[in-house]
N, C-alpha and C positions, 0 to 999 in steps of 0.2 A: 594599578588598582586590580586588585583579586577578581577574576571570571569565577561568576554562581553555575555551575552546571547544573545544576539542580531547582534554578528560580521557583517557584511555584506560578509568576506568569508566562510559562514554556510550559506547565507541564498537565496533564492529563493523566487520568488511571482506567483500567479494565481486567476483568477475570475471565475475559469470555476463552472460552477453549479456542477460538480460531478469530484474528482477526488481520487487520492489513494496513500495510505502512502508506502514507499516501502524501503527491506532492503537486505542487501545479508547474504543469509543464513551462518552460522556459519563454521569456524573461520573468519566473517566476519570483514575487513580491512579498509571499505568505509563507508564513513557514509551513513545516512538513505536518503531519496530521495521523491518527488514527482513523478506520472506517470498520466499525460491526457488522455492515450490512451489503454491500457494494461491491462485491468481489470482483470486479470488473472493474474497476479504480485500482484498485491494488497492484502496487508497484513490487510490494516486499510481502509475504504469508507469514505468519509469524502462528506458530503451532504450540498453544500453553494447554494440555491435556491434562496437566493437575487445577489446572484454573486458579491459580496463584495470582494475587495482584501484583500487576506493571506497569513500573509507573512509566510513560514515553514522556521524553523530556525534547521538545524541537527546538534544535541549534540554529540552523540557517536562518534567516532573518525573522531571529527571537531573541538570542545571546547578541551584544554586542558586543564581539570581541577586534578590537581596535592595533594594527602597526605602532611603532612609537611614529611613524609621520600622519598618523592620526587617519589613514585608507585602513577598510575594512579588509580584516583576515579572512581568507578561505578557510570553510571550516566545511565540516558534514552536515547531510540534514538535519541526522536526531538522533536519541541514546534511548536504548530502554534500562530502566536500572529494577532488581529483584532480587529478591535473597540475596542479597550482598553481592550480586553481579551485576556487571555491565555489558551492555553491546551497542558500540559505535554503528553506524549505520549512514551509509551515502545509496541514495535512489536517485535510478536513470531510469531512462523510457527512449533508449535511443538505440538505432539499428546498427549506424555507424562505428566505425574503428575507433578507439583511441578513450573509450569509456570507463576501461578497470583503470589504465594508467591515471588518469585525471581523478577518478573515484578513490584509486590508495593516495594519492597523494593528498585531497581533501582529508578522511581519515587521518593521515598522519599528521598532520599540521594537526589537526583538534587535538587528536594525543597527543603532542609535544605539550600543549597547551594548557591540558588538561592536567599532565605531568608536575605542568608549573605553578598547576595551584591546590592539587591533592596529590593524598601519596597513594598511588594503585595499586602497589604491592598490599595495600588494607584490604584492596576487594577480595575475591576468592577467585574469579573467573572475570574474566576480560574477553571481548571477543570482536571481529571487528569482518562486516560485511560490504560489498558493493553489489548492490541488487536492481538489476535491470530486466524488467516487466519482457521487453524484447528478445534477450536472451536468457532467458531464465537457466541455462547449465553453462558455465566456463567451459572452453576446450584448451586447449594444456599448451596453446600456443600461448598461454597467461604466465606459465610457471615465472618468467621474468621477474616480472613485478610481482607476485610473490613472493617470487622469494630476497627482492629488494626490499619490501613492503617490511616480510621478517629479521631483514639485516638492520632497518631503520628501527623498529617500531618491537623486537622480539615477540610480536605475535603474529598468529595466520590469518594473511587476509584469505575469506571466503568470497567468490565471487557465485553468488546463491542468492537465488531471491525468495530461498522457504528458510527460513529461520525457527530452532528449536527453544522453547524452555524448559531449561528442563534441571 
């Protein structure tokens, strides 16, 4: 059965120049969320200075997407989609080790997925983030999974939690 990335019950719109990606902390139930107002919630910045609508579409438990043994697939929080782009998106809020690893892999399962039921090469821009409130800059002891991330997936994973549109 074909996965909707796109449902309309996932998804939410805004133009505001500045707003925040947001998620409830672990064993989190709810999917991932927009916030206009609350910067201090905010996991992921998301910086739209032309103020173009976005649409934020939340994956994690809002898509069902199902194994053939019928267990749910690990997938990313959420997608924003715009001008004919996309950006994948997995939020953390953790001080601990082992965050970008678990975060590109989320990501890339979605894209495999995602792969399996549109064709991307249609979008224009693709882009693909793991954003943690905690560590808001990678240090280059990441390049690994990077650059595994880009040998799976031919894109760059960013591990950034300020996100451009642009």
């Amino acid at each position: 059965m074909p996965v909707d990335f796109f449902s309309a019950g996932c998804k939410s719109t805004t133009s505001k120049d500045k707003f925040g990606l947001c998620d409830d902390p672990p064993p989190a139930n709810n999917p991932a969320y927009i916030d206009e107002d609350s910067s201090e919630q905010w996991i992921a910045e998301v910086e739209n200075k032309s103020e173009i609508p976005v649409d934020f579409h939340a994956i994690d438990n809002c898509i069902e997407i199902l194994r053939p043994n019928g267990e749910m697939e690990s997938r990313c929080d959420c997608m924003l989609h715009y001008n004919n782009s996309l950006v994948f998106a997995e939020l953390k809020d953790r001080g601990y080790r082992g965050w970008i690893s678990k975060g590109s892999k989320q990501i890339s399962n979605t894209l495999r997925i995602f792969k399996e039921n549109y064709n991307i090469e249609e979008f224009d821009k693709v882009e693909a983030y793991v954003c943690n409130k905690q560590r808001p800059l990678a240090i280059t002891g990441f390049n690994t999974t990077v650059q595994r991330f880009k040998d799976e997936t031919r894109l760059t994973l960013k591990p950034d939690r300020n996100i451009k549109i642009e």
